[in-house]
DRENPA-3360 file (N, C-alpha, C; in nm, 2 decimals, always signed):
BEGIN
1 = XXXXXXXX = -0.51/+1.58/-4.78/-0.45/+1.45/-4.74/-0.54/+1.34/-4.80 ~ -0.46/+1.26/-4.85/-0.54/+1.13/-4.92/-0.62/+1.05/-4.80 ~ -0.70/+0.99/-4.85/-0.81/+0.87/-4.77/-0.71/+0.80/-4.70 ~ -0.65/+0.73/-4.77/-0.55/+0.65/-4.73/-0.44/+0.71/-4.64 ~ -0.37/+0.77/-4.67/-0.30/+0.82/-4.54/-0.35/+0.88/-4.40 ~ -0.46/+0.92/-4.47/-0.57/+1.00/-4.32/-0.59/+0.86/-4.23 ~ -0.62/+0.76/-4.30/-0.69/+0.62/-4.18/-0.53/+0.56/-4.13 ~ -0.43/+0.53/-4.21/-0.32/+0.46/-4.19/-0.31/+0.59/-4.04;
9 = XXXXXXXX = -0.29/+0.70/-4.08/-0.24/+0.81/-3.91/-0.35/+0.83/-3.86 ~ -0.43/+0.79/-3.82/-0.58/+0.73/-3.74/-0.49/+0.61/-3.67 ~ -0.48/+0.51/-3.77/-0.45/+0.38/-3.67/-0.34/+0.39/-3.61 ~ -0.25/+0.48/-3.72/-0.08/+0.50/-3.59/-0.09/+0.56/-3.47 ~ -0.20/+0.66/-3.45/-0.19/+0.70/-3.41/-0.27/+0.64/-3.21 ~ -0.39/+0.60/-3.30/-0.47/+0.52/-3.20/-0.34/+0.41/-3.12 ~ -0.27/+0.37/-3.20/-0.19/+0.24/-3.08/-0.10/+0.31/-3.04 ~ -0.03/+0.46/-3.11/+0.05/+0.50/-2.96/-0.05/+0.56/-2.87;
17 = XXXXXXXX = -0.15/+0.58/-2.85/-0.23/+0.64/-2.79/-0.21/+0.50/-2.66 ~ -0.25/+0.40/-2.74/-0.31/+0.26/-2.66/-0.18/+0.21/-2.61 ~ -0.06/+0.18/-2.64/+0.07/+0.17/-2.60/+0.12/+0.26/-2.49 ~ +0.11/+0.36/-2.47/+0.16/+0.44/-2.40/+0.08/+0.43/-2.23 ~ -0.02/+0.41/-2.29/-0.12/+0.42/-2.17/-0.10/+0.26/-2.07 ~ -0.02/+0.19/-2.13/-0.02/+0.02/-2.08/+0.07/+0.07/-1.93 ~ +0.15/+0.15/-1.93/+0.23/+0.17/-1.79/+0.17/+0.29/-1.70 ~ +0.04/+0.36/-1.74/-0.02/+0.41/-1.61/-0.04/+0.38/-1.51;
25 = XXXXXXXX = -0.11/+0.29/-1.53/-0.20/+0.23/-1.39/-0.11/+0.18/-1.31 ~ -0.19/+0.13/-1.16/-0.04/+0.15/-1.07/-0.04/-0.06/-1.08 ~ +0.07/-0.11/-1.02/+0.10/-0.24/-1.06/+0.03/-0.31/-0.92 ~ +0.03/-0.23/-0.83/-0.01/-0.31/-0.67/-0.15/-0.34/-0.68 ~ -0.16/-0.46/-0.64/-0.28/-0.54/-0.61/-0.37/-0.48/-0.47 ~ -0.31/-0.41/-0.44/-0.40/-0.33/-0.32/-0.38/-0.17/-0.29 ~ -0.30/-0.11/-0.40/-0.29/+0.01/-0.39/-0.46/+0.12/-0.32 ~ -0.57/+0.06/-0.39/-0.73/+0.07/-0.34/-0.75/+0.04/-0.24;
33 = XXXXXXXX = -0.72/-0.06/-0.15/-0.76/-0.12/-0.03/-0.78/-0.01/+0.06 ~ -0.84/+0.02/+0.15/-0.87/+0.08/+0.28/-0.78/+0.06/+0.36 ~ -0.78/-0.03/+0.37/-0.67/-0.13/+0.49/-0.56/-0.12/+0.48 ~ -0.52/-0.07/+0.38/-0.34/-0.01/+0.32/-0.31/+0.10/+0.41 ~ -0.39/+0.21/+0.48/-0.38/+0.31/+0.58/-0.45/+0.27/+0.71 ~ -0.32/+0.27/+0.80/-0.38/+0.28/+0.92/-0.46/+0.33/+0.95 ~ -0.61/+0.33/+0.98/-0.74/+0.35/+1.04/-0.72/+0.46/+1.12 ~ -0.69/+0.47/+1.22/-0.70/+0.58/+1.36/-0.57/+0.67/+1.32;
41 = XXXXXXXX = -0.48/+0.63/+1.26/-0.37/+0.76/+1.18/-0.43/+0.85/+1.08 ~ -0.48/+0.75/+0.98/-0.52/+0.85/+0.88/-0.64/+1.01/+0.90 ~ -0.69/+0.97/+1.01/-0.80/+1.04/+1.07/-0.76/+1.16/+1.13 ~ -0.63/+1.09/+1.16/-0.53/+1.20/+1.27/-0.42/+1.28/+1.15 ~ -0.41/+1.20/+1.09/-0.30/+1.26/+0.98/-0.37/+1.29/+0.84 ~ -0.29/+1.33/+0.77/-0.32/+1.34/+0.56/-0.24/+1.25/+0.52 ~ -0.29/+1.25/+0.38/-0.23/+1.09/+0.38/-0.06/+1.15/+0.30 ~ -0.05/+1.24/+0.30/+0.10/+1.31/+0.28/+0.19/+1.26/+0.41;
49 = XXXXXXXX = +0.13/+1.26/+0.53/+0.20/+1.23/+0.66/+0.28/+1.14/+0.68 ~ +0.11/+1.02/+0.64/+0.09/+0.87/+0.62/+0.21/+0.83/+0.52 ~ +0.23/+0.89/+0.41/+0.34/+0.80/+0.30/+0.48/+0.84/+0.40 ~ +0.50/+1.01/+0.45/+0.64/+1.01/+0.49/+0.67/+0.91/+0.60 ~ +0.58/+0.89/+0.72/+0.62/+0.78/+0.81/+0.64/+0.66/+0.77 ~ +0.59/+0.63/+0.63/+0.59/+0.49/+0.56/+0.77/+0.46/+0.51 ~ +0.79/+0.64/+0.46/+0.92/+0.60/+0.39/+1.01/+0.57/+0.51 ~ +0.99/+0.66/+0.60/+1.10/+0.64/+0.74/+1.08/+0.54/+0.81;
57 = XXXXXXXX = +0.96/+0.46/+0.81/+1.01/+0.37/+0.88/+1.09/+0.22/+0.74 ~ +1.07/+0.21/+0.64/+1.17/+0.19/+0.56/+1.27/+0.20/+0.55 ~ +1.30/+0.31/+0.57/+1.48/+0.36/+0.58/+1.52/+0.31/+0.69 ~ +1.42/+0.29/+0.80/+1.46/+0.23/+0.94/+1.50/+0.08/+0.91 ~ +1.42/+0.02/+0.88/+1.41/-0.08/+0.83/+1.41/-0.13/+0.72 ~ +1.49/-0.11/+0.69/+1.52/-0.15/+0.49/+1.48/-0.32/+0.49 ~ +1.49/-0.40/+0.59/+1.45/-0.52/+0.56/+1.32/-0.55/+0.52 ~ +1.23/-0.47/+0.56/+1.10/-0.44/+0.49/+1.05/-0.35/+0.41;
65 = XXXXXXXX = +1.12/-0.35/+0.30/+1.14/-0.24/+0.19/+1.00/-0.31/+0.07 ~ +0.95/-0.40/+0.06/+0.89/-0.45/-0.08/+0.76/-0.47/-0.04 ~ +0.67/-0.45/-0.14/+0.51/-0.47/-0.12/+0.47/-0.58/-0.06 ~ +0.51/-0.66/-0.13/+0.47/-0.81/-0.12/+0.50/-0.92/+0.06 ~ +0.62/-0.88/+0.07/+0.66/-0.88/+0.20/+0.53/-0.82/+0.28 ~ +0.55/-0.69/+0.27/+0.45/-0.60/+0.37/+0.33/-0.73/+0.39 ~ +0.24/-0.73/+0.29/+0.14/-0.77/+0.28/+0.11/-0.90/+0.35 ~ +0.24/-0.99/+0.25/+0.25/-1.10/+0.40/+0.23/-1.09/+0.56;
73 = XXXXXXXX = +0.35/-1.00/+0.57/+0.37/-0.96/+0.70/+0.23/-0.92/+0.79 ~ +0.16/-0.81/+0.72/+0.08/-0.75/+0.79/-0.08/-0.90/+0.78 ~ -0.09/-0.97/+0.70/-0.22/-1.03/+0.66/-0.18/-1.20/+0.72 ~ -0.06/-1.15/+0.82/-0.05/-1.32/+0.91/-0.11/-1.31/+1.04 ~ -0.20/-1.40/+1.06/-0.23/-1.40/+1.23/-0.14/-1.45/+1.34 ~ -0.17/-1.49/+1.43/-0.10/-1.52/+1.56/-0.07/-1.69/+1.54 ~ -0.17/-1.74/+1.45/-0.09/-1.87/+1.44/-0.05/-1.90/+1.29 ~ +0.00/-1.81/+1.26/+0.10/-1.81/+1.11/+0.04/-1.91/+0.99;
81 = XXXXXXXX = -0.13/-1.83/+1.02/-0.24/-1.83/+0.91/-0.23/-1.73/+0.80 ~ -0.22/-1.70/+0.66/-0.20/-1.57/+0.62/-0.35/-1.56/+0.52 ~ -0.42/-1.42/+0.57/-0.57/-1.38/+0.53/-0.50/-1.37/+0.36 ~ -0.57/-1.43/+0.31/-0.57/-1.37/+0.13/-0.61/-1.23/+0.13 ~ -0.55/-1.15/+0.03/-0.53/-1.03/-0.02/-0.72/-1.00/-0.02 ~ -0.77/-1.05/-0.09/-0.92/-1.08/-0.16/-0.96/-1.16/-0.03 ~ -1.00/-1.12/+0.06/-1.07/-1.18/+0.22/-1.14/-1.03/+0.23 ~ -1.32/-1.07/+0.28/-1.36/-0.98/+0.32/-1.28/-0.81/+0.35;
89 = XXXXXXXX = -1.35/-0.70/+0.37/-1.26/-0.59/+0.43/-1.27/-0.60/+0.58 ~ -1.40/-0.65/+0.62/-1.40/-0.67/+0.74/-1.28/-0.79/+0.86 ~ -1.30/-0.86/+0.75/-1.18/-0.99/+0.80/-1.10/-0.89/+0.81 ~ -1.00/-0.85/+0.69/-0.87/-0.80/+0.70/-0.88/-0.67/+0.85 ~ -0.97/-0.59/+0.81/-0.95/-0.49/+0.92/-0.98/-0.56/+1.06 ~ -1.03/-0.63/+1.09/-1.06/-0.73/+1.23/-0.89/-0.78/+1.25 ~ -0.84/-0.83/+1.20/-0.73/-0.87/+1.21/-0.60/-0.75/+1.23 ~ -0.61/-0.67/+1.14/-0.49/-0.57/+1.16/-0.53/-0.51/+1.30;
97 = XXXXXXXX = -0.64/-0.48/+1.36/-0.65/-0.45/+1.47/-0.65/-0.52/+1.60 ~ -0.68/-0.65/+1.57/-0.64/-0.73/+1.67/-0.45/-0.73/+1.68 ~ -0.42/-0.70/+1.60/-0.25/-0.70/+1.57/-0.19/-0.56/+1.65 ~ -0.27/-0.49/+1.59/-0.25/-0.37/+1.69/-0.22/-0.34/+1.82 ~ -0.35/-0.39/+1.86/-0.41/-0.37/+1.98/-0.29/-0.49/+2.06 ~ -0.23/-0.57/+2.02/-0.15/-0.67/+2.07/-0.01/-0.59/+2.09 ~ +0.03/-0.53/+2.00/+0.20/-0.46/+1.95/+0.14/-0.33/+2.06 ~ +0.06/-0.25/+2.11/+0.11/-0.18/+2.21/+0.05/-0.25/+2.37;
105 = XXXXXXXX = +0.02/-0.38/+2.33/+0.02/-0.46/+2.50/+0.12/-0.51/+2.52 ~ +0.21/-0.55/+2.41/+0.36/-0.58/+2.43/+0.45/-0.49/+2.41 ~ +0.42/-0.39/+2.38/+0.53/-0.27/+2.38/+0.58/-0.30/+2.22 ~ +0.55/-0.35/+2.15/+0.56/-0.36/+1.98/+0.54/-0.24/+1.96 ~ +0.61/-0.13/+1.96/+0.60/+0.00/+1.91/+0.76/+0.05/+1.86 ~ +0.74/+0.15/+1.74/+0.85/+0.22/+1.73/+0.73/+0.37/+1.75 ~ +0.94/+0.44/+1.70/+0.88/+0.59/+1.73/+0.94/+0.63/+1.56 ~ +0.83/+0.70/+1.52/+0.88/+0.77/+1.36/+0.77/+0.89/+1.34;
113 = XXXXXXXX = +0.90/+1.00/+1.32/+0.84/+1.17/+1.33/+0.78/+1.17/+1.41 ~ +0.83/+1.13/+1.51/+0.74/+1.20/+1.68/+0.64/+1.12/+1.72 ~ +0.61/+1.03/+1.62/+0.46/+0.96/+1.62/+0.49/+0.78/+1.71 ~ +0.42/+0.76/+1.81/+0.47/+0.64/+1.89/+0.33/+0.55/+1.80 ~ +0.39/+0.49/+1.74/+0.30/+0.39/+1.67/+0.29/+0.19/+1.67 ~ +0.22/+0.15/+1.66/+0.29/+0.00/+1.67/+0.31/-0.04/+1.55 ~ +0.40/-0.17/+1.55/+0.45/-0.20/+1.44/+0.38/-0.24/+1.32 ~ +0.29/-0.31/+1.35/+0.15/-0.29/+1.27/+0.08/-0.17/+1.20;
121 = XXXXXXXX = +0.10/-0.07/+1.25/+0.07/+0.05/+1.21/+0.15/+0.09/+1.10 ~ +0.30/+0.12/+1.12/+0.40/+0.16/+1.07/+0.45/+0.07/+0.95 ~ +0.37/-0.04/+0.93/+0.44/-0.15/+0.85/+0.30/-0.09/+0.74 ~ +0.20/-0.09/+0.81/+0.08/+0.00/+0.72/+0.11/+0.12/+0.66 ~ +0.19/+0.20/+0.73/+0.28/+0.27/+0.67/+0.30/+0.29/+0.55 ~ +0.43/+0.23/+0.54/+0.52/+0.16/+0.45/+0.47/+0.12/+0.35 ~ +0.36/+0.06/+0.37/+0.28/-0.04/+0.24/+0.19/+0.08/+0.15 ~ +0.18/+0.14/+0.22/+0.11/+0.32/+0.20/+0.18/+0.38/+0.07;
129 = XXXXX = +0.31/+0.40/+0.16/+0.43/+0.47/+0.09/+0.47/+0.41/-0.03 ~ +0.45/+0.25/-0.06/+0.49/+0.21/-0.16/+0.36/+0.17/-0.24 ~ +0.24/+0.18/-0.18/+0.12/+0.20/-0.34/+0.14/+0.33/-0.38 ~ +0.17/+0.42/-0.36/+0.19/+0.51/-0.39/+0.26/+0.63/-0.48 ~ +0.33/+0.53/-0.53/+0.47/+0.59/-0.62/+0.41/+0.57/-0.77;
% end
């Protein structure tokens, strides 16, 4: 093989290399987050559990079918403040548990695979099930 051809299929080859690889990584802004799994489930569950209750309560609720949503939803407080994505982990987990601890003093709970969870939980879920794909 000539010089020339050997470097030209070197560089074709390097950008489908580099091309290809642009759609691996996952697109969610918090797919890493801790906070994406409910705390006291995950402990109790694998996180195989954790995605299927995410997809069911989805199907339950198809009106909360999208990342972005979730995220909102779960990162608003009581007076319809919403924590930035990038807020301490400690902020964010202080909050999702104060949200918690609220959804089963008010009976904020569903039931999905047997599991009596609050809706805070389940919406944790869901957001689970969708970094995930």
């Amino acid at each position: 093989m000539k010089r020339r051809s050997f470097i030209q299929l070197s560089l074709y080859s390097g950008a489908a290399i580099t091309i290809s690889s642009f759609g691996c990584g996952t697109a969610s802004e918090v797919a890493n987050k801790p906070w994406v799994q409910p705390q006291l489930l995950s402990h109790i569950c694998d996180a195989k559990t954790v995605r299927e209750i995410g997809v069911r309560y989805r199907e339950k609720f198809n009106n909360e079918n999208h990342e972005k949503q979730l995220i909102n939803i779960l990162l608003t407080d009581s007076t319809n403040k919403v924590v930035p994505v990038t807020s301490e982990e400690a902020v964010i987990n202080s909050l999702l548990e104060q949200k918690i601890q609220k959804d089963f003093e008010t009976g904020n709970t569903v039931i999905i695979k047997g599991w009596i969870l609050s809706v805070t939980e389940a919406r944790q879920c869901a957001l689970f099930s969708l970094t995930q794909n």
